[in-house]
C-alpha positions as CSV (number, residue, x, y, z in Angstrom):
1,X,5.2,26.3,-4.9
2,X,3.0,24.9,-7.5
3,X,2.2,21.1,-6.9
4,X,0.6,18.7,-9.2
5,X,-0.4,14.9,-8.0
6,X,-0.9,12.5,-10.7
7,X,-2.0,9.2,-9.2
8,X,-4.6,6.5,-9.7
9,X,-5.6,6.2,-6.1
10,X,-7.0,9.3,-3.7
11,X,-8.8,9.7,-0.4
12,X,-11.4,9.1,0.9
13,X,-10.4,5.9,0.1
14,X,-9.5,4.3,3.6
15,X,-6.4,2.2,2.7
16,X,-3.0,2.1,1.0
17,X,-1.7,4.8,-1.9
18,X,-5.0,6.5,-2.0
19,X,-5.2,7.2,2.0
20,X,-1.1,8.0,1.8
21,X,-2.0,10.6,-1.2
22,X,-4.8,12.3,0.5
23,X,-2.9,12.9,3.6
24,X,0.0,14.0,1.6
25,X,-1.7,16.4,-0.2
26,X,-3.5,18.0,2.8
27,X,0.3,18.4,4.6
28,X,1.3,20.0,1.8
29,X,-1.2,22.5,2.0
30,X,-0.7,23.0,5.4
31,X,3.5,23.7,4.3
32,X,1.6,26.4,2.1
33,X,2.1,24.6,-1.3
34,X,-1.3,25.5,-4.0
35,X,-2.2,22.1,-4.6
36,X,-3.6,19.9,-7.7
37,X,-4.5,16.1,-7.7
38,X,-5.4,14.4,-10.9
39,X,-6.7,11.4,-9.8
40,X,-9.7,8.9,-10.0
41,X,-12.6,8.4,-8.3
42,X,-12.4,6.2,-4.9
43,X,-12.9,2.7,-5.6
44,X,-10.3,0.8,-3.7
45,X,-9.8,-1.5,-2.1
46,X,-13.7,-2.9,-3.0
47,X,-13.0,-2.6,-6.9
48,X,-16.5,-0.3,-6.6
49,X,-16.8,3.5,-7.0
50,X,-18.0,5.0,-4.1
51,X,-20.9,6.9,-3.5
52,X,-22.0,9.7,-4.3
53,X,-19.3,9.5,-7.4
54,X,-19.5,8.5,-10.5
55,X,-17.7,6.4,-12.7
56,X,-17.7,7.6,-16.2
57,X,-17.6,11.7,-15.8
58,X,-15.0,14.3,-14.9
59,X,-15.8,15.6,-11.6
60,X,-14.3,18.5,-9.9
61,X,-14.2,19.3,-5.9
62,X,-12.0,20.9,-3.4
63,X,-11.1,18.7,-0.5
64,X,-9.2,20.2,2.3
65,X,-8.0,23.2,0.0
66,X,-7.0,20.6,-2.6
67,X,-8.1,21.4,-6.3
68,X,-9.4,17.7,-7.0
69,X,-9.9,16.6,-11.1
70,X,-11.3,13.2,-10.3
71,X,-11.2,11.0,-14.4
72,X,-13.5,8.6,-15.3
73,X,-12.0,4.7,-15.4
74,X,-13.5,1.5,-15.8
75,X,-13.3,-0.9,-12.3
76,X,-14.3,-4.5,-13.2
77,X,-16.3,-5.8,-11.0
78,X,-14.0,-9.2,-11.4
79,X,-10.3,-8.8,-11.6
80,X,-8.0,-10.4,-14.4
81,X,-5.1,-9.4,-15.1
82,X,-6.3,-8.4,-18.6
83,X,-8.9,-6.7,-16.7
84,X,-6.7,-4.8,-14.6
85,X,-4.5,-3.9,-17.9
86,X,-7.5,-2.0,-19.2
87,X,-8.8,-0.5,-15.7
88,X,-5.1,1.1,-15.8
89,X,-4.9,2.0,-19.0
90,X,-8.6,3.3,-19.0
91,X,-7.4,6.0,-16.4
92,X,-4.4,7.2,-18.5
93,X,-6.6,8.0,-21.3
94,X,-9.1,10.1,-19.5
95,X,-6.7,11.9,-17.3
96,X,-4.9,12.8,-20.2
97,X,-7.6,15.2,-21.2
98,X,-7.6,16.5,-17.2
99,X,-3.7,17.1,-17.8
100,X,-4.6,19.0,-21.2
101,X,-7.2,21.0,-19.0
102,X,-4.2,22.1,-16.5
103,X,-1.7,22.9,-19.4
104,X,-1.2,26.3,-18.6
105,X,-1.3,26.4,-15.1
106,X,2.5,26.1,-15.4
107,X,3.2,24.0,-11.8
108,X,6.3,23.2,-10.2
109,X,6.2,20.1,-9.7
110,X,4.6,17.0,-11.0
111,X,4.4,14.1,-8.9
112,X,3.2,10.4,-10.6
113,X,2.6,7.6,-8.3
114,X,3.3,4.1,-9.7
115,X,1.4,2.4,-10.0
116,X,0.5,2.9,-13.1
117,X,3.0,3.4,-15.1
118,X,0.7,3.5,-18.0
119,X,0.6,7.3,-17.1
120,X,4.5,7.7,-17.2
121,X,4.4,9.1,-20.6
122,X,1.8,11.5,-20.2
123,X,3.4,13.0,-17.4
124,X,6.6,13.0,-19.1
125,X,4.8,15.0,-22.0
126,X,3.2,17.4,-19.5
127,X,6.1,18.0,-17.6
128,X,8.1,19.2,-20.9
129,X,5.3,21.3,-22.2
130,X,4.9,23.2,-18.6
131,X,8.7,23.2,-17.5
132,X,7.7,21.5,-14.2
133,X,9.9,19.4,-12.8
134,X,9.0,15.6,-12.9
135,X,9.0,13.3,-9.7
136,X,7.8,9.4,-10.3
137,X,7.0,8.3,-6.8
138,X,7.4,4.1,-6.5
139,X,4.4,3.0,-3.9
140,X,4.3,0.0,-6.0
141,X,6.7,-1.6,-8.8
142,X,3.9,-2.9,-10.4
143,X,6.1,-4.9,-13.4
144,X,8.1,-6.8,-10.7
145,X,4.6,-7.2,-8.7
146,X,3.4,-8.8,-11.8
147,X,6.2,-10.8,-12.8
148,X,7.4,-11.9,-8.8
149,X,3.5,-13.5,-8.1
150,X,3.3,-14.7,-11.5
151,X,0.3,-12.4,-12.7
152,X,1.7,-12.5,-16.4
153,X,0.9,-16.2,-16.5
154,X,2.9,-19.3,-17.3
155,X,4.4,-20.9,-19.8
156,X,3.4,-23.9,-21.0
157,X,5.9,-24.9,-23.4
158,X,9.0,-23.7,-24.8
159,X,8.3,-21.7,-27.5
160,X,5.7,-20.3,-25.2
161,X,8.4,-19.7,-22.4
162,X,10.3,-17.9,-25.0
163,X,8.1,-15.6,-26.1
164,X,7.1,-14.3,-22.5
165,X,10.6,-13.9,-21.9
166,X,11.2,-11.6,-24.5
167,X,7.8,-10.3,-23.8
168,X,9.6,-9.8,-20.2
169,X,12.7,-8.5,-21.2
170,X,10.4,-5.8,-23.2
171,X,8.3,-4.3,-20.5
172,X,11.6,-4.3,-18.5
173,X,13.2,-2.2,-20.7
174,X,10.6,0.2,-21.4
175,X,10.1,0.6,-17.2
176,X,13.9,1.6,-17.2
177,X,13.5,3.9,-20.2
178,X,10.6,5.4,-17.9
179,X,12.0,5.6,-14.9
180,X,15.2,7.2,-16.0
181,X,13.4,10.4,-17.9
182,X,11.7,11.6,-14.7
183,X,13.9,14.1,-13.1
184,X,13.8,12.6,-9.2
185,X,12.7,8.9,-8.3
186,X,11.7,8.6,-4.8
187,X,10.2,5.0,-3.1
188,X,9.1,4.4,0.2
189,X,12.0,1.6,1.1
190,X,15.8,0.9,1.4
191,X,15.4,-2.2,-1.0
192,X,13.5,-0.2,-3.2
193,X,16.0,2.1,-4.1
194,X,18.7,-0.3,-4.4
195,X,16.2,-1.9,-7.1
196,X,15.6,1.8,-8.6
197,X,19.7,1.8,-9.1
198,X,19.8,-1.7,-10.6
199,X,17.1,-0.7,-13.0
200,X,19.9,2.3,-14.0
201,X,18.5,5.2,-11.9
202,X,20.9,8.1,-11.1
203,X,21.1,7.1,-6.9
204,X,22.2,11.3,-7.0
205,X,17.7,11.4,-8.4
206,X,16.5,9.2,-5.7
207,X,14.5,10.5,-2.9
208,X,13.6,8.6,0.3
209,X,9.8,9.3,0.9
210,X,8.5,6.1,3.2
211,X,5.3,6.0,4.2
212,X,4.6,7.1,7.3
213,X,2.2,7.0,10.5
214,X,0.4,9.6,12.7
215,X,2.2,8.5,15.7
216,X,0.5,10.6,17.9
217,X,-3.1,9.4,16.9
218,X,-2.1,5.4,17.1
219,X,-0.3,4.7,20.3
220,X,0.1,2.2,22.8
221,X,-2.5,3.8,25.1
222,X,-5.7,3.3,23.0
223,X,-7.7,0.6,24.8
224,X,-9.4,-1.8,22.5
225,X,-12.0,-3.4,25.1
226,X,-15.2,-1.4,24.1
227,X,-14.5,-2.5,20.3
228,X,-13.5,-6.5,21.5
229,X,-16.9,-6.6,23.5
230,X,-18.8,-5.0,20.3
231,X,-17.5,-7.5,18.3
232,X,-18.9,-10.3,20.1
233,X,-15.9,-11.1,21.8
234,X,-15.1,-12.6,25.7
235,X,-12.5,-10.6,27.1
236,X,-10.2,-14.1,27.2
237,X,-10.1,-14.3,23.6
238,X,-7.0,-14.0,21.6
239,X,-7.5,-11.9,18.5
240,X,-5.6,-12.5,15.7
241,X,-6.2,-9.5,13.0
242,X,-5.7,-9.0,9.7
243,X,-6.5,-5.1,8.6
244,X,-6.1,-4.4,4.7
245,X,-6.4,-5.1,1.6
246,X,-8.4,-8.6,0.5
247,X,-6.4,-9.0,-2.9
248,X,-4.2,-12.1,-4.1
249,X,-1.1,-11.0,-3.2
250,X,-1.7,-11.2,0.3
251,X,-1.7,-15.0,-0.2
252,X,-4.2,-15.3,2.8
253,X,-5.8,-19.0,2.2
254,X,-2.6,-19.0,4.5
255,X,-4.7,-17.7,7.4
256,X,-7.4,-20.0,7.2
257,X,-4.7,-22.5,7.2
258,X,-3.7,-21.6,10.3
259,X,-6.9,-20.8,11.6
260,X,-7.9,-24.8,10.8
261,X,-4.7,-26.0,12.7
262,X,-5.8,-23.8,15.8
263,X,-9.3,-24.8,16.0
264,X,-9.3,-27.2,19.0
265,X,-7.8,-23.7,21.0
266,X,-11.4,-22.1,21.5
267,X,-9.7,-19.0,22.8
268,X,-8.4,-17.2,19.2
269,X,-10.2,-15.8,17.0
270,X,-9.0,-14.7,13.5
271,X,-10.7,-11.6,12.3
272,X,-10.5,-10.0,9.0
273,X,-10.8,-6.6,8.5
274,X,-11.2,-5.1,5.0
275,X,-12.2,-5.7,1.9
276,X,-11.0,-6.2,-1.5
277,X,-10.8,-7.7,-5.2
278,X,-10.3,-11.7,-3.1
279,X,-12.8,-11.2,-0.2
280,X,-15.5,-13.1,-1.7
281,X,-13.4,-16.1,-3.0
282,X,-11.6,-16.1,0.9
283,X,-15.3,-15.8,3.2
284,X,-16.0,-19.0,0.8
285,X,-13.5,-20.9,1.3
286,X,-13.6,-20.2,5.3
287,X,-17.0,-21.5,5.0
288,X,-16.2,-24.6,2.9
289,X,-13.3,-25.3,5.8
290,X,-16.3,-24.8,8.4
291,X,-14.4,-22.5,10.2
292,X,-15.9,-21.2,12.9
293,X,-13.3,-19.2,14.7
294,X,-12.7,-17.3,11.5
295,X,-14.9,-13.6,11.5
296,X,-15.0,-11.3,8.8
297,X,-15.2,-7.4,9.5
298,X,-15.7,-4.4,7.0
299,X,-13.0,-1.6,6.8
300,X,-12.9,0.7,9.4
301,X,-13.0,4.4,9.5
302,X,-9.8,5.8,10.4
303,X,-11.1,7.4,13.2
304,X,-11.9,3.5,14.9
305,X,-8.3,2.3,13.6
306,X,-6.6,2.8,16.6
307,X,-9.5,1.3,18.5
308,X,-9.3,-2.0,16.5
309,X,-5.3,-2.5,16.8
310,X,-5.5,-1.8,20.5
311,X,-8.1,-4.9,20.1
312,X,-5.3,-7.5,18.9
313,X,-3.0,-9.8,20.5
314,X,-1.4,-10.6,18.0
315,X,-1.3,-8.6,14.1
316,X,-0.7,-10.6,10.5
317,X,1.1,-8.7,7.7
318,X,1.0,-11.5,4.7
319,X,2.3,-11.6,1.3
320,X,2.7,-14.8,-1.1
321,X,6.5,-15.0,-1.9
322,X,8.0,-12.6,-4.6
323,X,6.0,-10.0,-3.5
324,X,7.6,-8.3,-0.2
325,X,10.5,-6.3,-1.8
326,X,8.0,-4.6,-5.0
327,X,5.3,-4.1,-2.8
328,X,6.0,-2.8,0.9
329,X,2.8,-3.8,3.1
330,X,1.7,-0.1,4.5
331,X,-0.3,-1.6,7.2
332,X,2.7,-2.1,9.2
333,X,3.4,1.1,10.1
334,X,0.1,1.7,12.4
335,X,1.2,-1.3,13.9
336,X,4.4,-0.7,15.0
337,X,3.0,2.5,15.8
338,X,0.7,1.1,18.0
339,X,3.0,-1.1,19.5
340,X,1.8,-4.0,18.3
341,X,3.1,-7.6,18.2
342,X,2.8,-8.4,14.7
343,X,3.5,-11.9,12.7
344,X,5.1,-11.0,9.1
345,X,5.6,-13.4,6.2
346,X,8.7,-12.6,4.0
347,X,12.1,-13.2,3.1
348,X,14.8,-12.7,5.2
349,X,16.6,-11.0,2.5
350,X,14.1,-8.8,1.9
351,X,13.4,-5.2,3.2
352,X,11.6,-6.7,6.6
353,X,13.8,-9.0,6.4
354,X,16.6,-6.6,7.2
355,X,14.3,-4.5,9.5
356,X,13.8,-7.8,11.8
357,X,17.3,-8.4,11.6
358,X,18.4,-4.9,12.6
359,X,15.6,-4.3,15.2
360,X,15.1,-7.9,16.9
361,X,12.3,-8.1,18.3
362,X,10.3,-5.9,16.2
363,X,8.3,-8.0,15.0
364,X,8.1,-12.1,14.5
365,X,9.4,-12.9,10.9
366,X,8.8,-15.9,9.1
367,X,9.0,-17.6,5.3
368,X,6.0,-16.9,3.5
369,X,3.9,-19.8,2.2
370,X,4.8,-21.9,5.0
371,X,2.1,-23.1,6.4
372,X,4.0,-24.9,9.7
373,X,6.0,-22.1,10.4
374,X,3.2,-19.8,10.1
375,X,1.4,-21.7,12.7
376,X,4.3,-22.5,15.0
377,X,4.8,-18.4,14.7
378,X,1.5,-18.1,15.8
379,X,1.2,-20.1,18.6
380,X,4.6,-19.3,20.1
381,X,3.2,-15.6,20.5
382,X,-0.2,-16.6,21.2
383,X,1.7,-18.2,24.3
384,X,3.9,-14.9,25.6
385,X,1.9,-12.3,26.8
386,X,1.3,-9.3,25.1
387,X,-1.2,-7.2,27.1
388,X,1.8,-5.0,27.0
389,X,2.9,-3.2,23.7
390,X,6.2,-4.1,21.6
391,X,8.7,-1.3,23.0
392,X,10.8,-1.7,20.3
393,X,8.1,-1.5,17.4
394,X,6.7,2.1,19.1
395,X,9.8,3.3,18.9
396,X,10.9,2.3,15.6
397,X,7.6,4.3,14.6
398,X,8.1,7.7,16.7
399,X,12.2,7.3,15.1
400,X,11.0,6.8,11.4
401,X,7.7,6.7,10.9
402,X,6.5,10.0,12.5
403,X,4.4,11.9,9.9
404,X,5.4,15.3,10.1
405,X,9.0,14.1,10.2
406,X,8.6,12.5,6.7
407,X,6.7,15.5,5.0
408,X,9.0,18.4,6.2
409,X,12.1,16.4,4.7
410,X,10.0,15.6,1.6
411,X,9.5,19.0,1.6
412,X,13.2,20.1,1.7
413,X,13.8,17.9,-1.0
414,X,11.1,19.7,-3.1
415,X,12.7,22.6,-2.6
416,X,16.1,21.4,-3.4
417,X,14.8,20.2,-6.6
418,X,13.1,23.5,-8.1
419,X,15.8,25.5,-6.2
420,X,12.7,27.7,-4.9
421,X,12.0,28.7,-1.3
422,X,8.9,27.1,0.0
């Protein structure tokens, strides 16, 4: 079978969609699939193309058996949201020309990951012009993203409050027009399909693809000691960690909220791990606060990850409100792979919400934004002991978060789709 991935984001970038794609793509290999990624080059999550790439050519490699057609894009260096209209839309000009390069190589499949949906059309066109069959996969919904954290801005009278609504109601529309051409949707959450149906997808086109872990890489039984001491930490400290993505949505002032209300507790330490489009606006604010239990680290390699979760006493998945049911926070799943006690701020009737509900004790769950109840959160499990790992969260993650599970059913669905053996 012939697979094509169309996506923004591609290893070796370290975090979210782009580490997800380049490990998808290598499993597919391995499930003897011939394997194309159009994608850009690796810039995420420090809004800066790595090196040795380059931003403005077409460049061509093969990564773990992976034909790779990396598209020139422009990455502002700070990002609007006009800014990040043209970074999207820069990419879906310049990989239309890949997509034109790959016309006749007639694949199977076609595989776009929103975001963006700027490229919905274009792989809508090239899906009709090869007869491959058309998959959009929903890491993101990047419209309800915008909309939920308020990124289209607001109004500031009525006429101006009417406008954005029809303005709304028009990019609504056009997502649903979208959406229902492809020929299979598949998200990585419950509460994302049931979103995918409201918008008027076919539940019959919907696939199930979560992200997953390597559960047999993170587990309980790394020890984190070596990296706490090279750190600069006593082995009494309490580390509170943050891994990801520095961005807005993450709404992690919140942190350094909660890091000022535990400052006369010498013992934790809030570390920060990552990097991203916010970082420099957060490490300034922490040092206007005169925080001094507050460290900032850079992304890991993935080799170290398990390493640095052992580290932690206690993990922090945050989100600003509006945000946790179009954007599902991919950190989590190392974590609970790990077996690690983790703090998470969203809704209860929201997709973690329901996972808290159904697995108590999985994690500690509380309203984002709240600064108190962030902080009361905190210090309740700063209190219990967790030198042991979350039972529970391990084996939520061996259950349905084991890799190789995910990718052979994705697999089977593949095959159902193209009716061809694989």
């Amino acid at each position: 079978m012939r697979f094509m991935l169309y996506s923004l984001n591609y290893a070796p970038e370290l975090t979210g969609i782009g580490k997800y794609n380049g490990e998808m793509c290598a499993e597919l290999v391995k499930r003897n699939l011939d394997v194309t990624a159009v994608v850009a080059p690796p810039y995420y999550p420090e809004w800066k193309i790595h090196k040795p790439y380059r931003q403005y050519l077409y460049q061509r490699e093969l990564n773990q058996a992976v034909n790779l057609i990396r598209c020139p894009l422009y990455v502002p260096k700070k990002v609007t949201t006009i800014k990040r209209i043209i970074h999207l839309a820069s990419f879906a000009f310049s990989s239309s020309f890949a997509l034109l390069s790959k016309l006749f190589s007639k694949p199977d499949i076609i595989l776009l990951v929103q975001p963006t949906l700027f490229c919905a059309p274009l792989a809508l066109l090239y899906a009709k012009l090869t007869g491959a069959k058309s998959i959009m996969h929903i890491q993101d919904y990047e419209v309800d993203a915008m909309l939920g954290l308020g990124l289209l801005g607001e109004a500031s009278n009525n006429h101006k409050s009417q406008k954005n609504s029809t303005v709304v109601r028009l990019i609504k529309k056009i997502e649903c027009w979208l959406s229902n051409r492809f020929d299979a949707v598949s998200t990585i959450s419950l509460s994302m399909i049931e979103n995918a149906i409201a918008k008027g997808v076919d539940k019959d086109k919907i696939i199930y693809f979560p992200n997953w872990s390597d559960t047999e890489f993170v587990t309980p039984a790394t020890c984190g000691s070596a990296l706490k001491q090279e750190w600069g930490f006593n082995s009494n400290d309490k580390i509170i960690l943050y891994a990801g993505n520095i961005g807005k949505k993450q709404g992690l002032e919140l942190v350094l909220q909660a890091a000022q209300n535990c400052s006369d507790n010498c013992d934790i330490k809030f570390v920060l791990v990552g990097a991203g489009a916010h970082v420099d606006n957060l490490k300034n604010l922490a040092k206007n606060m005169q925080l001094d239990n507050v460290f900032f680290k850079p992304l890991q390699a993935w080799e170290r990850v398990p390493e640095m979760l052992a580290l932690a006493d206690v993990h922090l998945v945050v989100q600003n409100k509006g945000a946790a049911d179009a954007v599902l926070p991919s950190k989590l799943t190392n974590i609970l792979s790990a077996g690690g006690h983790a703090l998470v701020t969203a809704e209860k009737n929201t997709e973690l919400g329901n996972i808290a509900k159904n697995h108590p004790g999985i994690f500690t769950l509380v309203e984002p934004e709240d600064v108190n109840a962030f902080t009361a959160g905190l210090q309740t499990m700063v209190a219990n002991d967790t030198s042991l790992h979350n039972v529970i969260a391990r084996e939520y993650a061996t259950q349905y978060l084991a890799k190789d599970k995910i990718l052979d059913q994705f697999v089977i669905n593949l095959k159902k789709l193209t009716d061809k053996s694989v």
